[in-house]
C-alpha positions in Angstrom: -35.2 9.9 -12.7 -34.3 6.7 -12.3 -36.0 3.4 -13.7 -37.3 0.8 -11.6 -35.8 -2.4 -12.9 -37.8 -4.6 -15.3 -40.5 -7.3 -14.2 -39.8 -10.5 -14.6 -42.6 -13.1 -15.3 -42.8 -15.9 -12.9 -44.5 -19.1 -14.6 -43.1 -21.7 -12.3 -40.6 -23.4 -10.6 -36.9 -23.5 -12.5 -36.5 -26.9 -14.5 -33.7 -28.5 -15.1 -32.1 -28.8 -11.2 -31.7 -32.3 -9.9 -33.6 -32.4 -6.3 -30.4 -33.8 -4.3 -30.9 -36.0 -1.6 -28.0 -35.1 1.5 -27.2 -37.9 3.9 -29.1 -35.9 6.7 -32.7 -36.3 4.5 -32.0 -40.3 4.6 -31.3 -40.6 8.0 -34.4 -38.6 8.5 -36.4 -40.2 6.2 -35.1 -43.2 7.6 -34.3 -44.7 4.5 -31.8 -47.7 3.9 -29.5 -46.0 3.1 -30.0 -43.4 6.0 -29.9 -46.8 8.0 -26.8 -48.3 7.1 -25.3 -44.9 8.3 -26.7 -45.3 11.5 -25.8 -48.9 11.5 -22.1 -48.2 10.7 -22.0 -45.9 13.7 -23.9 -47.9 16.3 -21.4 -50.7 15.0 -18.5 -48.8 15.5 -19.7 -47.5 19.2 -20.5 -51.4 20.1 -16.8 -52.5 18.7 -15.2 -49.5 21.0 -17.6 -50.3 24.1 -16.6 -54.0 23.7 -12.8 -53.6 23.6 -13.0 -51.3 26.6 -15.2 -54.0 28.6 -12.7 -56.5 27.3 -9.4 -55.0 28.7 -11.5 -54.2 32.1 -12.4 -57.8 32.4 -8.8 -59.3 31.3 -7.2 -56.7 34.2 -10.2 -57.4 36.6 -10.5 -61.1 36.3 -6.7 -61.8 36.3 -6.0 -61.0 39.8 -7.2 -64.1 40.9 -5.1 -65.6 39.4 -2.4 -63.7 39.7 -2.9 -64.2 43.5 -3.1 -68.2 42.9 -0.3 -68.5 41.0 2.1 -66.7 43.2 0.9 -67.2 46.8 4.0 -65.1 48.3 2.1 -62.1 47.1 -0.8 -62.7 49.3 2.0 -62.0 52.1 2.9 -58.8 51.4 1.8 -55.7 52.6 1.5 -52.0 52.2 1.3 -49.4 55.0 0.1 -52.4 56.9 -2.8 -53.7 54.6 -2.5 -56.7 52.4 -1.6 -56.0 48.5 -4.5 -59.1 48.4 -7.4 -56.0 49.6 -5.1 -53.5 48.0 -5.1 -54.2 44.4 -8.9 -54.8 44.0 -10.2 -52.9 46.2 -8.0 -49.4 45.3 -6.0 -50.2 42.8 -8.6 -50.5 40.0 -10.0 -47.3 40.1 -7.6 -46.0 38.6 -7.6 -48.3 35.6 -11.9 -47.7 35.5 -11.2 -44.1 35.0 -8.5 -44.0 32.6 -10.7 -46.7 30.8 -13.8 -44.3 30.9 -11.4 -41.9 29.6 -10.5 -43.7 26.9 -13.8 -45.0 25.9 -15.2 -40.9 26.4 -12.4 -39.6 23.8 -12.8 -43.0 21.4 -16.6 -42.4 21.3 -16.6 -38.7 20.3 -13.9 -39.1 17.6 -16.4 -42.0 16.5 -19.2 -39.2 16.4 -17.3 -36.3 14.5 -16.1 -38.4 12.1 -20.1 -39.5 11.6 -21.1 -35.8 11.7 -18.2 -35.2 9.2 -19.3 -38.4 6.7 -22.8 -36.9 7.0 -21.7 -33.3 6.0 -20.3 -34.4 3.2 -21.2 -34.5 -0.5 -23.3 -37.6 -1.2 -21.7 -40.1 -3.0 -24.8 -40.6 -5.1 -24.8 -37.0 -6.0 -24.8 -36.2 -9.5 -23.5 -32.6 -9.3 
């Protein structure tokens, strides 16, 4: 026949285990630590969303000046339509996509390397 296995007493809960904090728990808790990890990735989206808006407004803004500095451009034409209409009017959509593009791919690498940081081992962790 066989034996059931022996009882064990329960008295209470183990002693002796550290109660580890993870990264997730601070952000949660909203701790300052859990907020200088937000911080660092709200900073790092802001930095990407700036140089984006920065090369827009450099390629956006210089056409004007291109167009002053050389007035022979103004003159020319494509299928009948000046390259003055032309380049801001069709020509920049292009660049606005690949931009969002850019910006898209930038801000998700951002946000996996944050989900990997978070995953991680503490680095206050004693174990």
């Amino acid at each position: 026949m066989n034996q059931p296995p022996p009882r064990v007493r329960v008295t209470g809960p183990r002693r002796g285990r550290s109660r580890r904090s993870t990264v997730v728990a601070e952000i949660d808790a909203q701790t300052v630590v859990g907020d200088i990890y937000i911080r660092s990735l709200m900073r790092g989206q802001l930095r990407l969303a700036l140089a984006v808006t920065a090369v827009l407004l450099v390629a956006v803004a210089s056409l004007p000046l291109v167009f002053e500095r050389w007035p022979g451009f103004a003159a020319h034409r494509l299928l009948g339509v000046p390259l003055v209409w032309l380049l801001p009017g069709v020509a920049c959509y292009p660049l606005l996509i690949a931009l969002a593009w850019v910006y898209v791919r930038r801000a998700e690498r951002n946000e996996r390397a944050f989900g990997e940081l978070v995953a991680q081992e503490p680095p206050w962790s004693e174990e």
